[in-house]
Structure formats: structure tokens, C-alpha cells
C-alpha positions as CSV (number, residue, x, y, z in Angstrom):
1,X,55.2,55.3,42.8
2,X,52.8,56.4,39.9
3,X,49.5,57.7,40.1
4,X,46.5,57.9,37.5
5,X,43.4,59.5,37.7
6,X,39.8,57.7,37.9
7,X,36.5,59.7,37.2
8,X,33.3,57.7,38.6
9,X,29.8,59.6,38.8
10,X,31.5,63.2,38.3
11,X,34.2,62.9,41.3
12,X,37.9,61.5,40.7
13,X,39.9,59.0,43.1
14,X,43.6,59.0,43.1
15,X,44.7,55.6,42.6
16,X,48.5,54.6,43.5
17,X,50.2,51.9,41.3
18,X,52.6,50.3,43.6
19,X,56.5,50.4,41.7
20,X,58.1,46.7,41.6
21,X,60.5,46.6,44.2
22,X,64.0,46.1,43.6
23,X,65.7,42.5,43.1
24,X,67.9,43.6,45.5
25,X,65.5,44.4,48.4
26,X,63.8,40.6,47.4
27,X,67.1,39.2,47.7
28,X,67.7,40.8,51.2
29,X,63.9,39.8,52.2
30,X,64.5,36.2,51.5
31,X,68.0,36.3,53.5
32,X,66.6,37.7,56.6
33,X,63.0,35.5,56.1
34,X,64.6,33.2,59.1
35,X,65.5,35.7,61.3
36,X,61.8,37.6,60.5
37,X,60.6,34.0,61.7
38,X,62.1,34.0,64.5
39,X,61.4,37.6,66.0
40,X,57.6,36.5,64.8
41,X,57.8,33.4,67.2
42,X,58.9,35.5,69.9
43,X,56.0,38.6,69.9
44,X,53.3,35.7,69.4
45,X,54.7,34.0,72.6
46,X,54.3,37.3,74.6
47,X,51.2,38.9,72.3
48,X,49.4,35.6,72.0
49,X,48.2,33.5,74.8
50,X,46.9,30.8,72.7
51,X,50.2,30.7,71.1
52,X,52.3,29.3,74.5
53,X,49.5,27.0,75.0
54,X,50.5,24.8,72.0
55,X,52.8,21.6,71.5
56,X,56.1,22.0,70.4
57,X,55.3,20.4,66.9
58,X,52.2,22.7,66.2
59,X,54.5,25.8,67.1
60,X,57.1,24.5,64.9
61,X,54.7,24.2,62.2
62,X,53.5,27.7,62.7
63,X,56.7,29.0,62.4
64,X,57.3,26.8,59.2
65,X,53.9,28.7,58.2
66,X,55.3,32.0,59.1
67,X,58.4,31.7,57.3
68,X,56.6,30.6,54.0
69,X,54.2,33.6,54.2
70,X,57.4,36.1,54.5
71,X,59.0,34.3,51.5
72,X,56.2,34.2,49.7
73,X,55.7,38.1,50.4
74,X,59.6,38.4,48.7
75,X,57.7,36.8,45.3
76,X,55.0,38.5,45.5
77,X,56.5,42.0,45.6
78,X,58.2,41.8,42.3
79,X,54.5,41.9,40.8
80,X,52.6,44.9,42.7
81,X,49.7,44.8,39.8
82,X,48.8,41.3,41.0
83,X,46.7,41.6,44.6
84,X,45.2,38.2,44.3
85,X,46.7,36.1,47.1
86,X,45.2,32.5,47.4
87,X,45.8,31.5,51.2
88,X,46.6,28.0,49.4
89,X,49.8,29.4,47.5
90,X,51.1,30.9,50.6
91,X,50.4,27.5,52.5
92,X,51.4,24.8,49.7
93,X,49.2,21.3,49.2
94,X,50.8,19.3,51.2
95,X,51.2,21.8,54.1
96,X,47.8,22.3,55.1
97,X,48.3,20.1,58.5
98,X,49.5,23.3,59.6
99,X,46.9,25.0,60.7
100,X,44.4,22.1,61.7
101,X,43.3,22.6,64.8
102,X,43.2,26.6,64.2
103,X,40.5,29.1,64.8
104,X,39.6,31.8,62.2
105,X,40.4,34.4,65.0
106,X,44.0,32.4,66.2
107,X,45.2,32.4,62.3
108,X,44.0,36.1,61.5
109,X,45.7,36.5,65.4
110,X,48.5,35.1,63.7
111,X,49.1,37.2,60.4
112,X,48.5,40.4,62.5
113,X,51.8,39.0,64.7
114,X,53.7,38.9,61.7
115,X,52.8,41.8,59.5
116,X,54.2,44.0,63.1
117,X,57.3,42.2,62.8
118,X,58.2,42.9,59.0
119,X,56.5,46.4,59.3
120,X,58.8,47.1,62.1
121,X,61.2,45.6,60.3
122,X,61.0,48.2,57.2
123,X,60.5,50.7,59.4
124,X,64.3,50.1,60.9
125,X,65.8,49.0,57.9
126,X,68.9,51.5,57.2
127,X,69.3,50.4,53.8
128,X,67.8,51.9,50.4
129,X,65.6,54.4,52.8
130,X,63.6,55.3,49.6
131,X,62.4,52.0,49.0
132,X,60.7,52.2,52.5
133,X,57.4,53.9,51.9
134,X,57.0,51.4,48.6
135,X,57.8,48.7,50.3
136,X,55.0,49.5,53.5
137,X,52.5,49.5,51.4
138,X,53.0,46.5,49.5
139,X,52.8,45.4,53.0
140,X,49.6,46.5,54.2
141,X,48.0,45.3,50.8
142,X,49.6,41.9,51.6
143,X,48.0,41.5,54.3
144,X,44.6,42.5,53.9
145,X,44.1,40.0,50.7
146,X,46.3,37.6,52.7
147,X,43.3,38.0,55.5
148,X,40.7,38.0,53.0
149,X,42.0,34.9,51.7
150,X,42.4,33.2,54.7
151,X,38.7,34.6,55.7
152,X,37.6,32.5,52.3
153,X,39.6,29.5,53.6
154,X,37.9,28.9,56.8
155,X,34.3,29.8,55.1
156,X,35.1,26.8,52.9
157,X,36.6,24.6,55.3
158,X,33.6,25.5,57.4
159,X,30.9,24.8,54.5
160,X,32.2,21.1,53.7
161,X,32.5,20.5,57.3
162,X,28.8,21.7,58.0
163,X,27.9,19.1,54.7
164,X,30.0,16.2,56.3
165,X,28.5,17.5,60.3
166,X,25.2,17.0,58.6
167,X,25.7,13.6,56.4
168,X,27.0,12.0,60.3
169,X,24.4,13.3,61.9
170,X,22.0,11.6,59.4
171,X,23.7,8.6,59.9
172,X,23.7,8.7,63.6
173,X,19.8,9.0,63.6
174,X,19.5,6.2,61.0
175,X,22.1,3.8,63.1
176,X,20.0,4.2,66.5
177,X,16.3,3.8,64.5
178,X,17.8,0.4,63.3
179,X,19.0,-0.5,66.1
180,X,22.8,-0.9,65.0
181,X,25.4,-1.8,67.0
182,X,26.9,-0.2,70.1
183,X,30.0,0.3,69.1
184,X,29.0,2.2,65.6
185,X,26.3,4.7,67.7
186,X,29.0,5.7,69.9
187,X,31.5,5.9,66.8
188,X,29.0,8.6,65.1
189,X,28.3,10.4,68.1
190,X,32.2,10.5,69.0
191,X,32.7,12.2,65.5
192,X,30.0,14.8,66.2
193,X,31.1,15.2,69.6
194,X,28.4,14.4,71.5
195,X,28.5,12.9,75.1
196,X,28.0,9.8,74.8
197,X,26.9,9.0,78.5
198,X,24.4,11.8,78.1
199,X,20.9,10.5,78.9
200,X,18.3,10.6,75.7
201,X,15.0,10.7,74.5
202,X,14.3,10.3,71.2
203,X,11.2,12.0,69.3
204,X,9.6,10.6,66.4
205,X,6.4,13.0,65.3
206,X,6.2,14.5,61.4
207,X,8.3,17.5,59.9
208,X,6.1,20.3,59.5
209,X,7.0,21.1,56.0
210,X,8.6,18.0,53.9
211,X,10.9,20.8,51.8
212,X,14.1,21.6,52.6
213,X,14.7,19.3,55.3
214,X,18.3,20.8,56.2
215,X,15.9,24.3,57.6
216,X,14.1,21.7,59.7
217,X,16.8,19.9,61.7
218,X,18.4,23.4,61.6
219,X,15.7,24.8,63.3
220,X,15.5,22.0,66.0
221,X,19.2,22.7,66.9
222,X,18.7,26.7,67.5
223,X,15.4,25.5,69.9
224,X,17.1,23.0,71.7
225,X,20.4,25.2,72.0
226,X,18.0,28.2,73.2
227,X,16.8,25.8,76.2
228,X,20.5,25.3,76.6
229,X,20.5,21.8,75.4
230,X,21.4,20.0,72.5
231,X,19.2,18.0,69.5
232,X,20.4,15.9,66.8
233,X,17.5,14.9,64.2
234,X,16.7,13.3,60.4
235,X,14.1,12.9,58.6
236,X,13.6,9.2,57.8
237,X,11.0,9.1,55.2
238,X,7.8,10.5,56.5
239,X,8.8,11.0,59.8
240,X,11.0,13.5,62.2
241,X,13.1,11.7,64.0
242,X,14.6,14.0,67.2
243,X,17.6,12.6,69.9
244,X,17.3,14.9,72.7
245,X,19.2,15.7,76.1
246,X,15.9,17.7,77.0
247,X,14.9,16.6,80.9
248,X,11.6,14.8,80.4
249,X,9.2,17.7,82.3
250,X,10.0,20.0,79.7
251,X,9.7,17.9,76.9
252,X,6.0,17.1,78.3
253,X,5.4,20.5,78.0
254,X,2.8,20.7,75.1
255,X,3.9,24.3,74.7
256,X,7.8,22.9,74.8
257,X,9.7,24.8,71.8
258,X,11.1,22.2,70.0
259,X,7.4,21.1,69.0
260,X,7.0,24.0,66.9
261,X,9.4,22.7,64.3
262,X,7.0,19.5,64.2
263,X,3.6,19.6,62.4
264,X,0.3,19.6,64.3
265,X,0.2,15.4,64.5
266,X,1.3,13.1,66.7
267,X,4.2,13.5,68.6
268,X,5.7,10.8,70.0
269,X,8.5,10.5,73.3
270,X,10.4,7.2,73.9
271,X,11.6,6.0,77.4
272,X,14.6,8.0,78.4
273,X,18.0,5.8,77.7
274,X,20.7,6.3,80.1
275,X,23.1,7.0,77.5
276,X,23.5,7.5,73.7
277,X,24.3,3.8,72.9
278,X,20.5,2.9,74.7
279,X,19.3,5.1,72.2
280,X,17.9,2.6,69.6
281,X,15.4,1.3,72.5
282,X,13.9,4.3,73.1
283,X,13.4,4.9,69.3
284,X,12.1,0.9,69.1
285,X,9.7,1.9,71.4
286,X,8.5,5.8,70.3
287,X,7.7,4.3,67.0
288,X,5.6,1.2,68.0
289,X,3.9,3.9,70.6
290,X,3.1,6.2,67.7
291,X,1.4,3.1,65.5
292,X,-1.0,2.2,68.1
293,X,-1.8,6.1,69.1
294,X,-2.5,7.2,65.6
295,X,-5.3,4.4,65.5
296,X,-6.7,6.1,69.0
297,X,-9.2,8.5,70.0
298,X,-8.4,11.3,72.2
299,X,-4.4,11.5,72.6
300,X,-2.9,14.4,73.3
301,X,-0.2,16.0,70.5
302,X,2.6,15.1,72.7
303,X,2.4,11.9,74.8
304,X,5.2,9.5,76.0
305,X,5.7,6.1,74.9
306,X,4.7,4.5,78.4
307,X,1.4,5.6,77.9
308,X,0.2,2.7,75.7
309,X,2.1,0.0,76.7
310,X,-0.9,-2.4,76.9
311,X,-2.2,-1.7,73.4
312,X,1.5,-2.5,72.3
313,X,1.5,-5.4,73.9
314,X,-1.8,-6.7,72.3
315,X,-0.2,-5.0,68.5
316,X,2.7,-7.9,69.9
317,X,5.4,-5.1,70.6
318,X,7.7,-7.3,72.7
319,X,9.0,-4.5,74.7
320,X,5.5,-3.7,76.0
321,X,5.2,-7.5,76.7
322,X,8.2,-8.0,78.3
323,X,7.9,-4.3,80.6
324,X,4.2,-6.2,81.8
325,X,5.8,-9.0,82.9
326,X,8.7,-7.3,84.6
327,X,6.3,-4.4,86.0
328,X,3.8,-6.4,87.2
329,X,3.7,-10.1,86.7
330,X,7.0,-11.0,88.5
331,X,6.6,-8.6,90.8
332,X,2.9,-9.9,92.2
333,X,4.7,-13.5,91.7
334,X,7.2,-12.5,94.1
335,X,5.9,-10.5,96.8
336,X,2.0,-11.5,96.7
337,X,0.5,-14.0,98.3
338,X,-2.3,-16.6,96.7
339,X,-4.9,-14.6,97.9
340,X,-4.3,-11.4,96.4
341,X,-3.6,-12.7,93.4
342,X,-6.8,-15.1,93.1
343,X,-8.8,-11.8,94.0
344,X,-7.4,-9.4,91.5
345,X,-7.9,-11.9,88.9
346,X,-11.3,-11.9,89.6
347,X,-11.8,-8.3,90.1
348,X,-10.1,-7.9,86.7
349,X,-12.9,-10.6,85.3
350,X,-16.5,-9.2,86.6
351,X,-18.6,-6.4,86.0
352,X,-19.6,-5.4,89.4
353,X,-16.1,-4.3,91.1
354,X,-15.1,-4.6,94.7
355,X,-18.6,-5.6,95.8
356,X,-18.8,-8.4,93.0
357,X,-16.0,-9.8,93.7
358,X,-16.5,-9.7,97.1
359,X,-19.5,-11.8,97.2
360,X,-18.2,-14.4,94.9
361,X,-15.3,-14.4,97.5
362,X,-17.2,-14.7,100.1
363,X,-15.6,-12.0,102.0
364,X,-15.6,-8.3,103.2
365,X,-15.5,-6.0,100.6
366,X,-12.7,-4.1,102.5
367,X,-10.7,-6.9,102.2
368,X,-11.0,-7.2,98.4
369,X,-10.0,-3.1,98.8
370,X,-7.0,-4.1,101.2
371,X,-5.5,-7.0,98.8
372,X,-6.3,-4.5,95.5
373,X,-4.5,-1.9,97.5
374,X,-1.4,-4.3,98.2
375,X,-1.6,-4.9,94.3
376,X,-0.8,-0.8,93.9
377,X,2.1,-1.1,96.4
378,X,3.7,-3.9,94.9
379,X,2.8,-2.7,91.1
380,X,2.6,0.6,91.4
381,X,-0.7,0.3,89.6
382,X,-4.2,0.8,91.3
383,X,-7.0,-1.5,90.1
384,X,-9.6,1.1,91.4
385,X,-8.0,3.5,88.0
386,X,-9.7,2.3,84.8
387,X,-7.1,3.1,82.7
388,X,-4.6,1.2,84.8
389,X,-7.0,-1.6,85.5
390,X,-7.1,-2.2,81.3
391,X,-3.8,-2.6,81.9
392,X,-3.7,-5.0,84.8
393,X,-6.0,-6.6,82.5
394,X,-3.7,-7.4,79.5
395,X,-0.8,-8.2,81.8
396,X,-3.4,-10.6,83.3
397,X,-4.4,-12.8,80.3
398,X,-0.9,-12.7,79.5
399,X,0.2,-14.1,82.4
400,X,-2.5,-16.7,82.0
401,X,-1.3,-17.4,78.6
402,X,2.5,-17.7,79.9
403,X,1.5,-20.4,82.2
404,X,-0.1,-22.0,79.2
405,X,2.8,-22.1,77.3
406,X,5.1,-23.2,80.0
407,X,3.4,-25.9,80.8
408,X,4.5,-25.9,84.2
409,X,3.0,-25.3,87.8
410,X,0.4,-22.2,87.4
411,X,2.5,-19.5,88.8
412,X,0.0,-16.9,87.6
């Protein structure tokens, strides 16, 4: 070995240039490279507990792997001036298969087995005992650019997966607000590894900044993982659209993280869908929510879906229309009698509540409160609430109009 002097900012560093090692010592490299592969395979099976965990094929590969980097090592020490290693080289094109399924940590795991074995290896060799120290240090130099290179590798790999992550994710979002098909939701979630029988809520509400829409969703995953959940989001035009796993009390939580990524408008819940393929149902029904709320007066920042299921139904949103007739038409045609039904239609139609209708009933007004009060069991809504008489109301005229329609014996 050689060494030249190097003055920076008034102090000198030593630099060693590394002597070519002999064709010789290559020669004897390459012979034993099989044998090197084979003590390597052994010390990862005892060193490594990842290693034993592997298929048979995967561990042959590795050793394939191992055997080309120790080869590769034999060229590379004819030329010490040229540390530039390229993972790649070592690897070959049409090898990469190899170390799919590896972590970072498992491969540099992997290259620290290995560079013990052959360091061990010079260490005991008997032969050419002054080519030793040279030949250690070519070594050591392989495999730190060797790590760095792998280190590059992974960051790639990691970058163009994080690009393709985000392009599926996009398209996830986009399948479930159009309502696609079944079979493709659960496709895109199965690539982005969701679980699929998950329930979810989707939020629909405005991005609090339209730049850089990778920062938003970005955001939205660090708040949902820092509740210890998970979020998937887009934004589809004007809109943030948010798939959840978030339990429904916290996400009515006005003061709920996740909202912080959202501007200060409207934010908007869907119904919870059992799984990730009911999805598109509970977007349909955050977005025709968030129509008719913008137009009102008085909603809160965050409110679900549910809570305007009558004004849906009179903007014709079919799913409001057809959750009034299964939430309270068919039940009060089912379980209540004539009577009931005659007097909450005309509590629902005159001015002067119970006592009104009592009179033109010509009854008690306890009764009217009795067969109002059998309404609430059977509906779970109470005429005596405003806000849930409004909507007894519209589930009222359309149950009117339904028999209209029909043509048939006035069920309603």
C-alpha cells in the first residue's frame, strides 16, 4: 500500500491507495466463492432468525445472491481506485426477484453475515500472508459502498412504491365515490392492504389548502394512525374525500383530529358501511347530505348524514326516500293499527297539536298522547320532537303519494 498526503484548511490527512490485489489471490477467491457461500448460509441460519423462517426457494436465492456478491468482490478487487459499487451490478437485471419480500434491515442483516465469513476467511487464510492486510481492507471498503448502495436501493424501491401506494389509493377513493363494482373496491383495497371487512365511514368536507394535495392526505394518515386507526383519502375536485375505520363517537367529536386537516366548512359523515365494499353507499349518501346542509341555516361543522334525511328526500335523494319508508312507513303499516295511524296523520296536519287533534277526534287528549307515543316505539321517532315531527311529516305525504301511485287499497 501507498500513501499520499492531502492538505485541507492548514491540517493534512493520510490517505491510503489500496494496491491491486494479485490475479492469483482473484483466482483463489473465485474458486472458494462456493464454499464462502456455503459457510455464509450456515452463520445466517444460526445468526439470523428471519433467515430459518424462509422457504427453501427464497433461501436458495439468497444464497445464489450471496455467492454473486463474493464473485463480484473477486472483480472488483483488481480495481481498488474504483469504490463505486451499484447494488444493481452485484445483483444482475434479471435477478432482482431475489430479494423481494426483503426488509432494508434483513438485507443490510444479510451483507453483515457475509462480510464475517470472508473476513474470517482472510484472516485464516495461510497463503500469501502479505496480501492479508490489503486484502481486509478492500473488504471493509466493499462493504460499506456495498451498504450504501443497497441503502440507495431500498430508498428508490421505496419512493416508486410510495408514487404507485398513492396513485391506488386515489383510485380506491374515486372507485367507491362512483359507486364501482364490488369486486374492483375490494381489488384496490387488497393491493393497499387494507381489511376489507373493516367497517367505514367515509368523509366528504373541503381540503384546507387546494396546494399540494399529497401534504393533505399525508397529513390525514399521521392523525388517523395517532388515534391508532387508519385513513385513506383524495381529493376529487373541490372536495376531500376521507374513508375511515374511526368509531363513529370520535368522529362526532367536533374537536376530533382528523378535522384539522379539513377547512373550516362543512364536514360531512356518511352512514357507517359494514365493510369496505359498502363503502360507495356511505359516500352516495355524505355527498347528497352535504348538498342540502350547505343550503341550511345553523349546522354544525361536523354533522352525520342521517341528520337530513327528510330534506334529501324532498332534493329526491332515493336513499333518504327509501330509509323513510323502511324506517317508518312499513313499520307503522305493520305493527299499527287504523287508529294510530288516522291520528298521527292528523296530528302531523293541524296547528293545534295533541289538543287539536284531539277534538276533531273526538277523544281524550291522552289518547292522542298514548297512540303518538306507540308511533315512537314502533318508529323510534317522537311526534311531540319538532324536528322529528318534520320528518314524520315528509315520510307522511310520501306515503300518501305511494298509495297514489299504486293505485291500490290505501295502506297508508
Amino acid at each position: 500500500m501507498s500513501t499520499e498526503q492531502i492538505t485541507s484548511e492548514g491540517s493534512q490527512t493520510e490517505l491510503t491507495i489500496l494496491d491491486a490485489v494479485s490475479p492469483s489471490l482473484v483466482h483463489h477467491i473465485r474458486e472458494i466463492s462456493g464454499q464462502l457461500t456455503r459457510t455464509v448460509m450456515a452463520h445466517m441460519s444460526v445468526s439470523l432468525p428471519f433467515f430459518a423462517e424462509l422457504d427453501a426457494k427464497h433461501r436458495a436465492d439468497i444464497g445464489a445472491l450471496v455467492q454473486s456478491a463474493i464473485r463480484f468482490f473477486a472483480d472488483w478487487v483488481q480495481n481498488p481506485e474504483n469504490n463505486n459499487l451499484d447494488f444493481m451490478d452485484v445483483l444482475g437485471s434479471d435477478s432482482v426477484h431475489m430479494v423481494e419480500g426483503l426488509s432494508l434491515q434483513q438485507s443490510v442483516s444479510i451483507l453483515h453475515s457475509s462480510m464475517e465469513v470472508i473476513e474470517q476467511a482472510v484472516i485464516n487464510m495461510k497463503d500469501m500472508p502479505e496480501a492479508k492486510v490489503t486484502l481486509l481492507v478492500h473488504a471493509l471498503r466493499y462493504s460499506r459502498e456495498l451498504g450504501f448502495s443497497i441503502a440507495d436501493y431500498f430508498a428508490a424501491a421505496a419512493e416508486k412504491r410510495g408514487a404507485w401506494d398513492a396513485r391506488m389509493e386515489t383510485a380506491l377513493v374515486d372507485a367507491v365515490v362512483r359507486g364501482a363494482k364490488s369486486e374492483d373496491i375490494r381489488s384496490f383495497g387488497s393491493a393497499l392492504a387494507c381489511d376489507a371487512n373493516q367497517p367505514v365511514t367515509v368523509m366528504v368536507g373541503t381540503p384546507r389548502s387546494m396546494d399540494r394535495h399529497e401534504r393533505t392526505v399525508l397529513r390525514l394518515h399521521q392523525a388517523a394512525s395517532d388515534l391508532g386507526y387508519r385513513a385513506l383519502a383524495a381529493v376529487q375536485g373541490p372536495y376531500l374525500v376521507t374513508l375511515v375505520n374511526v368509531p363513529a363517537e370520535v368522529l362526532m367529536d367536533p374537536e376530533c383530529p382528523l378535522y384539522e386537516i379539513f377547512s373550516d366548512d362543512q364536514i360531512m359523515l356518511g352512514p357507517t358501511a359494514r365493510n369496505l365494499a359498502g363503502a360507495s353507499r356511505s359516500a352516495e349518501e355524505a355527498f347528497a347530505a352535504l348538498r342540502v346542509a350547505q343550503a341550511m341555516p345553523n349546522v354544525p361543522r361536523v354533522a352525520a348524514a342521517d341528520m337530513f334525511i327528510p330534506e334529501r328526500a324532498i332534493a329526491g335523494d332515493h336513499r333518504a326516500v327509501q330509509r323513510l319508508f323502511h324506517g317508518i312507513i312499513k313499520p307503522l303499516q305493520k305493527s299499527a293499527s287504523a287508529a294510530i295511524r288516522d291520528t298521527l296523520r292528523l296530528y302531523l296536519s293541524v296547528d293545534g297539536g295533541v289538543e287539536e287533534a284531539a277534538r276533531q277526534l273526538y277523544v281524550h287528549p291522552n289518547t292522542v298522547r298514548y297512540r303518538l307515543k306507540r308511533v315512537n316505539d314502533i318508529t323510534g321517532m317522537d311526534p311531540l320532537d319538532s324536528r322529528m315531527r318534520f320528518t314524520l311529516r315528509i315520510a307522511n305525504v310520501l306515503g300518501m303519494l305511494e298509495d297514489i301511485n299504486e293505485s291500490s287499497n290505501k295502506s297508508w
